[in-house]
N, C-alpha and C positions, 0 to 999 in steps of 0.2 A: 683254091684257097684251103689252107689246111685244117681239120676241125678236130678239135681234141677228144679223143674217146670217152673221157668223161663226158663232155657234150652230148653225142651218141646216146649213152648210159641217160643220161638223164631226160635226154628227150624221148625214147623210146620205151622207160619206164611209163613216165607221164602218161602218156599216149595210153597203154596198157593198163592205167591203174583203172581198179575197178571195174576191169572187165575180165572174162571166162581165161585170157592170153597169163592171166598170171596163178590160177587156178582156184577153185572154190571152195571153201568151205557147205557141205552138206548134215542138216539138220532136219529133225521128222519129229511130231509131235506122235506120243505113245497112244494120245485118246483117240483121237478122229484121223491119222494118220496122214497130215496136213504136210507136206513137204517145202521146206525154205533152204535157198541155195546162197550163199551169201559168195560175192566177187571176194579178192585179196587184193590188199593196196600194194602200192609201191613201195612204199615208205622214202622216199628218194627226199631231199633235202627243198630237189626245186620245183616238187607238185605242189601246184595250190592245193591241191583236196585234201592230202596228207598234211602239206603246211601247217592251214589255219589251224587245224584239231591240235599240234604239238605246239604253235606258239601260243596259245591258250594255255597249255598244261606248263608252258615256260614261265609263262607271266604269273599263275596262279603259284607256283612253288617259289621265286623269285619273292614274292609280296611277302609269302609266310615265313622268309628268313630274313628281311630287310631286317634293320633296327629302329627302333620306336625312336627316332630321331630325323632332326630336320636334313634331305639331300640337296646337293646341289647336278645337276647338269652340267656339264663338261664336254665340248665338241675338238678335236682334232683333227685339223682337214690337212690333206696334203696337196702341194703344190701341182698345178695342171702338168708342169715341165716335169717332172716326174715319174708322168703316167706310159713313158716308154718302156723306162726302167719294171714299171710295175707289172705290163705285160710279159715283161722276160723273167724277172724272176719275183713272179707274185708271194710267194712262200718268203721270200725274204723280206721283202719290204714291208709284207703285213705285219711279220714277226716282229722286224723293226720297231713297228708303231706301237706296236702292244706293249713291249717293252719300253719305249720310250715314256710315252706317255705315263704309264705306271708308277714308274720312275721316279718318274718329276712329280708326282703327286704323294707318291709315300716319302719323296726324299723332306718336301716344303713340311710334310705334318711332323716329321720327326725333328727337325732344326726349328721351326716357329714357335709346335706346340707340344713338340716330346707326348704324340698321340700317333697310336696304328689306326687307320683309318679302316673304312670296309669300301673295295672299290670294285663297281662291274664296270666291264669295256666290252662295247657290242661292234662288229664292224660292219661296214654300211657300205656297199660297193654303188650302189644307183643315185643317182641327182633327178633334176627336172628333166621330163622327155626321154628317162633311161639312158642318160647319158653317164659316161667314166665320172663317177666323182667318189674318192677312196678318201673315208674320214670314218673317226671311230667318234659313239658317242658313249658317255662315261658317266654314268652314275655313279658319287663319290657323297659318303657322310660329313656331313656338318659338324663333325669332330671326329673324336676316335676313342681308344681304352687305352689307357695309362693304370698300371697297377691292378687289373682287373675290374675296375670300373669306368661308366662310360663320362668322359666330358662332351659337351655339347658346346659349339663354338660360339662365342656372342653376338660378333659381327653378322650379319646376313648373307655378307660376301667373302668369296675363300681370299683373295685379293688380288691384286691387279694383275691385268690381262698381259702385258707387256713380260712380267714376270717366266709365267709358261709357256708363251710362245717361244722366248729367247732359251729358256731350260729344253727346252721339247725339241727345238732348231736343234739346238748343239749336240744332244743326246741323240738323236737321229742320225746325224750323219755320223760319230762315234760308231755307233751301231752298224753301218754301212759296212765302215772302212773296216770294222772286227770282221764281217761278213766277207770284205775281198779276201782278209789277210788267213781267214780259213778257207779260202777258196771257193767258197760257193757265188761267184760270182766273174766267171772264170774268164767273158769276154769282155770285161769292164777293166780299165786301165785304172791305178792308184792316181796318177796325174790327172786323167781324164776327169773323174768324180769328184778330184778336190777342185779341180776349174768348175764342174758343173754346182757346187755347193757354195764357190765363191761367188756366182752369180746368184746362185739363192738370196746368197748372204743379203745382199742389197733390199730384198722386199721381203712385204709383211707376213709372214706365214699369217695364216687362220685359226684363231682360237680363239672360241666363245665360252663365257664361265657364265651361267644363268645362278639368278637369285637362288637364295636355299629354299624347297618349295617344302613345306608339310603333309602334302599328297605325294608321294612318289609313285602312287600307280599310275598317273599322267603321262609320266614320262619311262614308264614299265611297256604302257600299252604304246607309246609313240616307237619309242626302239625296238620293239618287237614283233614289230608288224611282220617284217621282211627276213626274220633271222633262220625261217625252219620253212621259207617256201619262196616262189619267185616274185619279183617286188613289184607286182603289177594283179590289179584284180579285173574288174570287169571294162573288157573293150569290145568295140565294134566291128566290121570289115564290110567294106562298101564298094564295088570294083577295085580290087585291088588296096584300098588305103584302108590303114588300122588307126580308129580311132579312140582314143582313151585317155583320160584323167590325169594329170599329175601337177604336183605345187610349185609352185613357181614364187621364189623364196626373194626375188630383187625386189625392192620397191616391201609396198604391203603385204607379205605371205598368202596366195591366193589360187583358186583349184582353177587349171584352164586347159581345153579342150587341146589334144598334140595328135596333129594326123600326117603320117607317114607312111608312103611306099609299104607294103607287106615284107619284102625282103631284105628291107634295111629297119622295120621292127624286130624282125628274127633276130638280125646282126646283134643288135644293141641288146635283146632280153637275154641272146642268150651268151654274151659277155658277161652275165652274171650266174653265170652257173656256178657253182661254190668247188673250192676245189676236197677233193676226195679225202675225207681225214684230217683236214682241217678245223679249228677250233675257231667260229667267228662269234664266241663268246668266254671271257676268261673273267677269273673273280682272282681278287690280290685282296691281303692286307687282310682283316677281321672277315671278311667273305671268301677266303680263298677254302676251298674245300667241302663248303656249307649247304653247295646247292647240288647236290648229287641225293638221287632217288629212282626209284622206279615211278616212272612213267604211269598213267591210271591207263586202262585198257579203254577201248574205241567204245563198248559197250560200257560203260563205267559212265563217259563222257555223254554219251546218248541218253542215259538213262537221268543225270544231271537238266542237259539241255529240252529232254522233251516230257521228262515224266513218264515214259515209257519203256519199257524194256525188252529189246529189240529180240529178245531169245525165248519171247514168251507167247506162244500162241496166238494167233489176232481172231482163230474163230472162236476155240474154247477157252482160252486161258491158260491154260496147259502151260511147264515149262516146256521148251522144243530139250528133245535125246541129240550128241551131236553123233554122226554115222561117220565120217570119215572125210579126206580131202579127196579132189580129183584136179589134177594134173593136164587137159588136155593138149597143151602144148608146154614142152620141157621146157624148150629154147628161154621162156622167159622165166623159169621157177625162180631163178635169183636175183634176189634183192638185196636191197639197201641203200 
């Protein structure tokens, strides 16, 4: 079976993060001559260790550019029949969605209420069980700026669901067919695609519009659990079967225990490895541009979460001198 080298890349980083394989940082305290060697991470998209620390500092910078207004939740899901297409050319299809959906959200603010709205779209490649399920969720304002001030929308609801399914449907495959006709999309038939879209045609795409909520970090920390690490936290391994957590959204939304083979978990986690250079977060509209910063450093963050500060002596207090890196094995010095 073929495994893509980003795969490789990202499994072999993980593995390596925070240990001697990706090389140290060395530090010595000038008083008592106390020696602290600190690992290097990965920094790879699909380590959890690396993860959690950056979707924290995602979530916390996102909050402090929201607008002091009411948002609403916005889900785009794409059709299962689909999800061949998406394996072959995931770059396009994603793009599709980004764009699509966007779209239809700045097109309805500018026609209903002659307002730019502020919109983030997060993409979400896992379901229940780490299964293919490729839907973006959308945080979108409760109004927008007209003339350089903000209106705020009355309704609670942006309005009917039927609306941007059928805008998002249409826009989508527009999208597509622009995608065959520049060619990226080079074993796909024009004929082909429009039979496969006419059979779409017939059923409901998926698209949930949740109320306007006045907390938006709810749904800050919901979407970004998974956006900067791999979408699975703490499981088990018992002869062979991996046991672990996930929501199971039919019926009443609820946490239930999913055990699986060991190599057909592998399969499924690591179908979500993110691809290389990819963007699985874009801001449009009054947010486009807003949420760019430097990152707080890992020490920063430490120092935050535990009241301590991890560069400063633990026997005398001393700040720690830092002396140099070491390298012992090359092979993995590079990251990202």
């Amino acid at each position: 079976m073929y495994i893509a080298p980003r795969i490789f890349k990202a499994v072999n980083q993980t593995m390596a993060c925070q240990t001697k394989k990706l090389g140290t940082r060395v530090y010595r305290c000038p008083e008592c001559e106390q020696k602290k060697v600190v690992n290097h991470t990965c920094k790879n998209r699909f380590c959890p260790r690396c993860g959690y620390m950056e979707s924290r500092q995602w979530a916390e910078k996102l909050m402090s550019i929201l607008a002091l207004i009411r948002h609403h939740h916005v889900v785009f899901t794409l059709p299962e029949r689909l999800l061949p297409l998406v394996l072959r050319y995931p770059k396009v299809m994603y793009n599709a969605m980004f764009t699509s959906s966007s779209r239809v959200l700045k097109k309805w603010f500018q026609h209903k209420h002659n307002l730019k709205p502020g919109i983030v779209a997060v993409l979400h490649t896992s379901g229940f069980a780490l299964k293919r399920h490729i839907h973006l969720h959308v945080l979108v304002t409760g109004g927008g700026i007209r003339n350089g001030k903000w209106h705020e929308l009355k309704r609670n609801y942006l309005t009917r669901i039927d609306h941007f399914r059928k805008r998002f449907q249409w826009r989508f495959e527009n999208e597509l067919l622009s995608a065959l006709n520049r060619d990226e999309m080079c074993t796909v038939g024009e004929i082909e695609l429009k039979r496969l879209f006419k059979e779409l045609n017939r059923e409901r795409w998926v698209v949930a519009v949740q109320k306007g909520l006045d907390e938006p970090w709810k749904v800050v920390r919901y979407i970004g659990r998974y956006i900067k690490r791999a979408p699975i936290t703490e499981q088990s391994i018992d002869d062979g079967i991996v046991r672990f957590k996930s929501k199971n959204s039919r019926g009443k939304p609820r946490r239930v225990v999913v055990s699986l083979p060991s190599d057909e978990f592998l399969r499924r986690l690591l179908s979500h490895v993110p691809l290389e250079g990819f963007h699985m977060v874009r801001y449009y509209g009054v947010y486009q541009g807003r949420c760019v910063a430097v990152s707080p450093s890992n020490r920063e963050e430490h120092i935050k979460l535990t009241d301590f500060d991890p560069l400063r002596c633990s026997r005398c207090g001393d700040m720690l001198v830092y002396c140099g890196m070491e390298f012992p094995m090359l092979a993995y010095a590079k990251t990202g």
